[in-house]
C-alpha positions in Angstrom: -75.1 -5.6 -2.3 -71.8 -6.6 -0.9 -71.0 -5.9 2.7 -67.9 -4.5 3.7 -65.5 -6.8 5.8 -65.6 -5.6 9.7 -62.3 -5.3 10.9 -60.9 -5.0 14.3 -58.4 -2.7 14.0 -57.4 -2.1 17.6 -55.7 -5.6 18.3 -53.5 -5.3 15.1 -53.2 -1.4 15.3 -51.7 -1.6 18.9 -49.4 -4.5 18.4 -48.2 -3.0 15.7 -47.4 0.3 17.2 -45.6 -1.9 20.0 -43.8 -3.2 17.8 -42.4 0.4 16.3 -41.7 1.4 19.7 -39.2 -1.8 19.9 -37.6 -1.0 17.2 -36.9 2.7 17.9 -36.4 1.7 22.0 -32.7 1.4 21.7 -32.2 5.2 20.5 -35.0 6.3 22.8 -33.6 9.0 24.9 -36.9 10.4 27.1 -37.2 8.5 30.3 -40.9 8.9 30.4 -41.3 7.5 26.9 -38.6 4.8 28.2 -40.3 4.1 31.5 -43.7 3.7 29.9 -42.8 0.8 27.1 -41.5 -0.6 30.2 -44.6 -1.1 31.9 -45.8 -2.5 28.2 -43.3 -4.8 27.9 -43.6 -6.6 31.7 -47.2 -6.3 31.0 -47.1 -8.6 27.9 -44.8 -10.6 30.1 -41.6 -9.7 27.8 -39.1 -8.5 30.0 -37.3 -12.0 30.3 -37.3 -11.7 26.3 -33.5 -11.7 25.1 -34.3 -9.6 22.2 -36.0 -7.1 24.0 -34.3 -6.9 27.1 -30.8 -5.4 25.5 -33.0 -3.1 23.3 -34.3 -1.5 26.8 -31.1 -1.6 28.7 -29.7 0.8 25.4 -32.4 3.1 26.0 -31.8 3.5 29.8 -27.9 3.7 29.0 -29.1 7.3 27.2 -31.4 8.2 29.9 -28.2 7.7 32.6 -30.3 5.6 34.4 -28.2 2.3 35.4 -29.7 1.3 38.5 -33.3 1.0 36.0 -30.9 -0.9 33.4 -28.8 -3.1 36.3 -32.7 -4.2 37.2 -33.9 -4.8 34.0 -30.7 -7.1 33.9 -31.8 -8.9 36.7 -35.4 -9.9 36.1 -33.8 -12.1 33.2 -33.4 -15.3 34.9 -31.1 -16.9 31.9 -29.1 -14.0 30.5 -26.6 -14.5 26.9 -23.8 -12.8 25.7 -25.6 -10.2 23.8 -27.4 -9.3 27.5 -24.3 -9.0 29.4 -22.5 -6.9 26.4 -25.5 -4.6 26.6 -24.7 -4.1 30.3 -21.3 -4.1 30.1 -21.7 -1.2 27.3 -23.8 0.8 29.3 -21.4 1.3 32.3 -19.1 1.9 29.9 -20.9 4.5 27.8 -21.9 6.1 31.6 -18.0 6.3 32.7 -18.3 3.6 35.1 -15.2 1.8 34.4 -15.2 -0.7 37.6 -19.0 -1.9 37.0 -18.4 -2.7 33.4 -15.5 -4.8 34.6 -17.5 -6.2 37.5 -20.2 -7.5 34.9 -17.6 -9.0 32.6 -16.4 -11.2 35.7 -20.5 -11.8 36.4 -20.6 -13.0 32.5 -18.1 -15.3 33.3 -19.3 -16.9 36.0 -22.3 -17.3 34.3 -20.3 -19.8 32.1 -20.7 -17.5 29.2 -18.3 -16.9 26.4 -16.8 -13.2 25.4 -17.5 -12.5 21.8 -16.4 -9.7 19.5 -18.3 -7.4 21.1 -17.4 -7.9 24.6 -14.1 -6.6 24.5 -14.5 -3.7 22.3 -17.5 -2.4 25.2 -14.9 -3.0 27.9 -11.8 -1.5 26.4 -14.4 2.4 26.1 -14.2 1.7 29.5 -10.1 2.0 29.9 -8.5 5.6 29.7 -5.2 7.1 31.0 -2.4 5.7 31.7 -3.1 3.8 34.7 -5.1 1.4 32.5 -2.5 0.5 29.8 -1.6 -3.2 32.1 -5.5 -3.6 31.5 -5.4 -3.0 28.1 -2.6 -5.3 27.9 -4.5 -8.0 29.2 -7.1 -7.5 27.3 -5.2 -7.5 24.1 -3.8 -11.0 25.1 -7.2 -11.9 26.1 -8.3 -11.3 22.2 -5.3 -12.9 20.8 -6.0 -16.0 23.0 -9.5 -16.6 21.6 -8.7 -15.5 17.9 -11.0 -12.5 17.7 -9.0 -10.8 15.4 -11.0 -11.6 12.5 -13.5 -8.9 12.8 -12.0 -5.4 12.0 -13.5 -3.6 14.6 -11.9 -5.6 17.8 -8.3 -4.6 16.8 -9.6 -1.0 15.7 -11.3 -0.6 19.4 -7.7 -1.8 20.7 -5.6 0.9 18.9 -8.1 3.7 19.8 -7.8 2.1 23.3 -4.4 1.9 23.8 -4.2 5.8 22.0 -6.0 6.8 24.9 -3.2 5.5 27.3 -0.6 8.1 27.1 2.8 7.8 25.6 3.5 4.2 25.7 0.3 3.1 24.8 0.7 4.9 21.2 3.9 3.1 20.9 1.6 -0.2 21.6 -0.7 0.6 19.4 1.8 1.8 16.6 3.3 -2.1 16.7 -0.7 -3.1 16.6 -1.4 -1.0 13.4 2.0 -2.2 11.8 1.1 -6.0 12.4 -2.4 -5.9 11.0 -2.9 -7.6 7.5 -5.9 -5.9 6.8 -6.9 -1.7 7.9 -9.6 0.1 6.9 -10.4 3.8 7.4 -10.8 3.7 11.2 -7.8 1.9 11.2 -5.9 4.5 10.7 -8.0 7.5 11.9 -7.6 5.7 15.7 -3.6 5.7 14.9 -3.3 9.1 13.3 -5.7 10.3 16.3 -3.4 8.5 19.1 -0.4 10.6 17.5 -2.1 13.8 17.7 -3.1 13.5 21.1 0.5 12.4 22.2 1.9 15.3 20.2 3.6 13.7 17.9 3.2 16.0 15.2 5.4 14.5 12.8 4.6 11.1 12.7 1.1 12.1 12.5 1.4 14.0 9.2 3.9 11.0 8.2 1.3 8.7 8.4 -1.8 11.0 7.0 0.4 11.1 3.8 0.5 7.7 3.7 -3.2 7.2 4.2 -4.4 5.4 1.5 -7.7 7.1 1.6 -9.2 10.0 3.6 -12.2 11.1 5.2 -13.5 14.2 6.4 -12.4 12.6 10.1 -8.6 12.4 9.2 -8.3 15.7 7.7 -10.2 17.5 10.9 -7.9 15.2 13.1 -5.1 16.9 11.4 -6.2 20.0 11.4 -6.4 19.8 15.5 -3.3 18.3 15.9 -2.0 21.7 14.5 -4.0 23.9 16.2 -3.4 22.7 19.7 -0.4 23.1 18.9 -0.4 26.5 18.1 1.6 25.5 14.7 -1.2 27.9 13.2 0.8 28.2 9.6 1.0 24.8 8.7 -2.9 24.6 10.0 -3.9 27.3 8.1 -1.9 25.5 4.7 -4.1 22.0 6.0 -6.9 24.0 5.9 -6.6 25.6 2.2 -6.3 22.0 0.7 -9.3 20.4 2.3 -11.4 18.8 -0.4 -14.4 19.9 2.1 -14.6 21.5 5.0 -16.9 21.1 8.1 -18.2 23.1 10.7 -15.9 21.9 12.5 -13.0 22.3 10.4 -14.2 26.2 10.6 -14.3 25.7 14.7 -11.1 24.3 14.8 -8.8 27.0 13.1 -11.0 29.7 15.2 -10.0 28.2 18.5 -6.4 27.0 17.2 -5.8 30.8 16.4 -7.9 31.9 19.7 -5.7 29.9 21.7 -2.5 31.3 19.9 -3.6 34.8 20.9 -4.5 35.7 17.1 -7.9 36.9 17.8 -7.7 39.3 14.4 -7.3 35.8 12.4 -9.9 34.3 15.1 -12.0 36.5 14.2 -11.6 36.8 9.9 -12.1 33.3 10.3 -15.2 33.1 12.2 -17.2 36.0 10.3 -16.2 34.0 7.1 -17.9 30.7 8.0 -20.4 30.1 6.4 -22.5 28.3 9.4 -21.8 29.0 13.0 -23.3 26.7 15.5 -23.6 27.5 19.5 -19.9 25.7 19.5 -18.2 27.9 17.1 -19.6 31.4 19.2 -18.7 29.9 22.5 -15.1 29.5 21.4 -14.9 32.8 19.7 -16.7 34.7 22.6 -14.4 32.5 25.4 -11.1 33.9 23.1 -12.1 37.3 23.5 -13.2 36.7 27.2 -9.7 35.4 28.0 -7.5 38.3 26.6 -9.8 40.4 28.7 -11.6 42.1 25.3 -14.5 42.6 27.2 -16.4 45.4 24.6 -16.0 42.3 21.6 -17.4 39.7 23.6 -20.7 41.9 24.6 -20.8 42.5 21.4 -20.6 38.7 20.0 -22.8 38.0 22.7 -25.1 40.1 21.6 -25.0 39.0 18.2 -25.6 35.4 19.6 -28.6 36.2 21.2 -29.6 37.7 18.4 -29.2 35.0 16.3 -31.7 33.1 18.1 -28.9 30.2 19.3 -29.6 28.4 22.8 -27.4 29.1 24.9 -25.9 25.7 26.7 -24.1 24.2 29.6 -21.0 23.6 27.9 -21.1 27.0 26.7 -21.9 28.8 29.9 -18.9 26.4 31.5 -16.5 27.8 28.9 -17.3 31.3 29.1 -17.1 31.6 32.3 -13.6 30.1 32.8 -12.3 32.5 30.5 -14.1 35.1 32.5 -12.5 33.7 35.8 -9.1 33.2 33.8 -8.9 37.2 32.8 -11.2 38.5 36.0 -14.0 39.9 33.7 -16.6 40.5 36.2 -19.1 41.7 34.0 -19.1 39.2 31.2 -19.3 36.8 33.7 -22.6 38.6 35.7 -24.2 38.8 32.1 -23.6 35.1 31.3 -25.1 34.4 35.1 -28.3 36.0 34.0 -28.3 33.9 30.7 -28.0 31.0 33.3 -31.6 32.0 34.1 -33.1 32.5 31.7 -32.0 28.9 29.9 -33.1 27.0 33.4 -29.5 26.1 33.6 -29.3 26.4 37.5 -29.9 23.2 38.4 -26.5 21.8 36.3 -23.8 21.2 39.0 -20.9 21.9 36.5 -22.6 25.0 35.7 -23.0 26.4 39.3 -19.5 25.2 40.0 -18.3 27.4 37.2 -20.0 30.1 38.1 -19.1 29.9 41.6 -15.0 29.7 40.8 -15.4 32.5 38.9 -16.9 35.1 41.1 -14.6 33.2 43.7 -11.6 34.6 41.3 -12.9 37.5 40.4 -12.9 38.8 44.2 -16.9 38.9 44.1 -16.8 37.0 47.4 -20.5 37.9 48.0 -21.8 36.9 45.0 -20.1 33.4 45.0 -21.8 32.9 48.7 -24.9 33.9 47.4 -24.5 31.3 44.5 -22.8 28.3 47.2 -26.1 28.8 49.8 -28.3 28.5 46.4 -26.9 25.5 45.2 -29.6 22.9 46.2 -26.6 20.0 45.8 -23.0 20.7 46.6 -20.5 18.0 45.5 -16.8 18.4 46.6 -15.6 21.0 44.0 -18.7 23.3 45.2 -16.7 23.3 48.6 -13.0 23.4 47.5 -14.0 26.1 45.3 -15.5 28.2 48.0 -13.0 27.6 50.8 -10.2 28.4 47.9 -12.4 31.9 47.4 -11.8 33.1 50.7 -9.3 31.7 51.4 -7.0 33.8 48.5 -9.2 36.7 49.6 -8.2 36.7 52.9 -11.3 36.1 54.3 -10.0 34.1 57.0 -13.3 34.3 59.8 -16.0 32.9 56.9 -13.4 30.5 56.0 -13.2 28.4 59.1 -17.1 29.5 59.9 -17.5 27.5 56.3 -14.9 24.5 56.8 -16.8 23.6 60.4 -19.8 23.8 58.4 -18.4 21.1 55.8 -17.2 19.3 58.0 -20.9 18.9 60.2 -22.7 18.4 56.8 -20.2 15.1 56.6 -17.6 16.2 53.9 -14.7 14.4 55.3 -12.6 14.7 51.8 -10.8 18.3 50.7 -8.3 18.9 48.5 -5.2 19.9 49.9 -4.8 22.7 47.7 -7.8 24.2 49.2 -6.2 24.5 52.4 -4.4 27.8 51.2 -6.9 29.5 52.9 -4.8 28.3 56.0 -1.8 30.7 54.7 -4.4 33.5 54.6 -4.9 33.1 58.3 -1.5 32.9 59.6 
C-alpha cells in the first residue's frame, strides 16, 4: 500500500498568501490591513526591498497617511527613482504640492536621474494660475532630457498647463499643435482645458475634429454646455450620444438645475434609468436652492427610501443650498441624517452645517453645533464670528473672538470682521 506524501503546507501556504497581499498592497485602502503587512514585511526584513517598499508607500498614499509613507521612505538606506516617484506621487495625490517638490530636490541630491514618471507625479501637483512659471519650467525640464517619447509625459503637461487658467490653455493649445503623435487623452486633456476656460467654441471646434471619441469627450462636452447654462445646444449633445452614462444623466440634471429649469431637471431625472447618491443630491440641492422646500422632502424621502447612503459630499451640498435659500427645515432634517450616517466627526460637514444655521438666523443652533465640534479649524471660527456678527449679536461676538484668540487662533479672515459693523 502506497503512503501518501506528507506535506507541510503552512510554510508554502503562508508565503504564498504574503505574497497575494504584495500584489494587492498598492490598492489597499484599510490602514489596519495596511499597518499589519507592515509589521510582516520588517519582520521578514523586507522593508529596505525596492520592490516592496513603493508598493507600501501606494497603499499609505490611500490611507492619507504620509508621515507612515515619508518613514517607510526613510528606512531604505539606498533609494531609486521608482522610490522617490512613489513619494513624490503620494504628496501629490494628498494635495501637498511643496513636499512633492521638496522630494524631487531630495531625488536630486541623491544623484538620481528623473524619468518619465517623475514629471508627470510633480506636474498633479501644480494647479492655478500661480503655478504656470512652474509648469514652464518643468516643460523645459522635459524637453531638455528628451522625454517626449512616451505619450503620457506631454499628455500630463497639457492637462497640467489646462489647469492654469487662461494662459496656460493657450500653452497647452501650442503643445497639442506641435505633437507628432496624440492619442485619445490627448485630446480629452485639450478639449477639457477649453471647457474649463469657457471657451465654448473652440471646444466644440476641436470635438468635431476628434478623430475618435470616448464616452470621456462626449461627457466633457456635455458639461462644458451645462455650466454654461447653454441648456439647448446641451440637450441637442445629449440626443446624439452613442451611449450615455450616469453621468451624462447627472450632468443635464444639474446643467438644467443650475439654469433654474427645475420642470426639465426634474423630466430628466425621473427618466434615468439609474440614479446614484450623486444624481439625488444634485436634484434635491436644485430644489433646495429655489426654496421648493415641499419637493425636496419629498425627494428626500424617496432617497431614503431607496435605501441610498447618504454622504458627506451630499450632506455638504444640501446644505449650501439650504443656507443659499434660508430653508431652515430642510436643513434641520439633513442635520438629523448627519446622525444617523456617523457623519459628525467630518469637519467639512460640521462646517457646512454650521454656515447654514449661521445664515439661516438659527444663531442657537449653530452655537450648539460650534461648542460640539471636537476640532475647529479656521472656517469653524470665521463662520461663527460672521453668524453673529450679520445677526447683530454684537456681546457673543467679542465674548467668542477673545475666546479665539486665547485658544491661539491668531489668523481671521478679514471678511469676518463684519461683525465689527454690527457693533458700531
Amino acid at each position: 500500500m502506497t503512503s501518501l506524501p506528507v506535506r507541510a503546507p503552512s510554510l508554502v501556504s503562508s508565503r504564498r498568501i504574503f505574497e497575494e497581499k504584495l500584489h494587492e498592497l498598492p490598492r489597499c485602502a484599510n490602514l489596519t490591513h495596511v499597518k499589519q503587512l507592515h509589521a510582516q514585511i520588517i519582520r521578514r526584513n523586507l522593508h529596505q526591498d525596492l520592490s516592496i517598499a513603493p508598493k507600501l508607500i501606494s497603499a499609505l498614499t490611500l490611507c492619507r497617511q504620509l508621515t507612515l509613507a515619508v518613514r517607510v521612505f526613510n528606512q531604505v538606506q539606498q533609494p531609486n527613482t521608482h522610490l522617490c516617484n512613489s513619494l513624490i506621487r503620494a504628496h501629490a495625490l494628498n494635495s501637498q504640492p511643496y513636499q512633492a517638490f521638496s522630494f524631487f530636490f531630495e531625488m536630486q541630491r541623491f544623484g538620481l536621474y528623473a524619468d518619465n514618471y517623475t514629471y508627470p507625479f510633480l506636474l498633479k501637483a501644480c494647479s492655478g494660475q500661480s503655478w504656470l512659471p512652474v509648469v514652464k519650467m518643468i516643460h523645459t525640464h522635459i524637453e531638455k532630457f528628451g522625454l517626449w517619447s512616451d505619450i503620457y509625459v506631454p499628455n500630463a503637461l497639457i492637462d497640467c498647463y489646462s489647469r492654469c487658467g487662461g494662459s496656460g490653455v493657450r500653452a497647452a493649445m501650442k503643445l497639442f499643435v506641435k505633437m507628432g503623435e496624440r492619442d485619445t487623452v490627448s485630446w480629452n486633456s485639450m478639449l477639457g482645458g477649453l471647457v474649463k476656460a469657457g471657451e465654448l467654441r473652440d471646444a466644440r471646434k476641436l470635438f468635431d475634429e476628434m478623430p475618435q471619441r470616448d464616452l470621456i469627450s462626449w461627457n466633457t462636452m456635455l458639461d462644458g454646455y451645462a455650466r454654461c447654462r447653454e441648456m439647448s445646444e446641451a440637450f441637442e449633445l445629449f440626443k446624439v450620444m452613442p451611449e450615455r452614462s450616469t453621468v451624462s444623466w447627472s450632468t443635464l440634471v444639474m446643467g438644467y438645475s443650475k439654469a433654474g429649469d427645475m420642470e426639465m431637471a426634474r423630466i430628466m431625472f425621473d427618466k434615468m434609468p439609474v440614479k446614484n447618491v450623486v444624481t439625488w443630491t444634485i436634484i434635491v440641492a436644485g430644489y433646495a436652492e429655489k426654496g421648493l422646500v415641499k419637493e425636496a422632502d419629498e425627494l428626500v424621502d424617496e432617497m431614503v427610501n431607496a435605501g441610498l447612503r447618504f454622504d458627506g459630499a451630499a450632506a455638504i451640498s444640501i446644505l449650501a443650498a439650504c443656507a443659499e435659500s434660508g430653508l431652515l427645515s430642510l436643513g434641520m432634517r439633513v442635520h438629523s441624517m448627519i446622525r444617523r450616517c456617523n457623519l459628525g466627526s467630518n469637519a467639512h460637514v460640521l462646517n457646512a452645517l454650521l454656515d447654514m444655521y449661521a445664515k439661516c438666523g438659527s444663531i442657537e443652533k449653530a452655537f450648539g453645533v460650534f461648542n460640539n465640534m471636537s476640532k475647529k479649524d479656521l472656517v469653524s471660527w470665521n463662520t461663527m464670528l460672521q453668524g453673529l456678527g450679520v445677526h447683530g449679536h454684537g456681546k457673543e461676538a467679542l465674548e467668542l473672538f477673545s475666546r479665539m484668540r486665547m485658544e491661539g487662533v491668531r489668523r481671521i479672515k478679514s471678511r469676518s470682521l463684519l461683525f465689527y459693523v454690527q457693533l458700531n
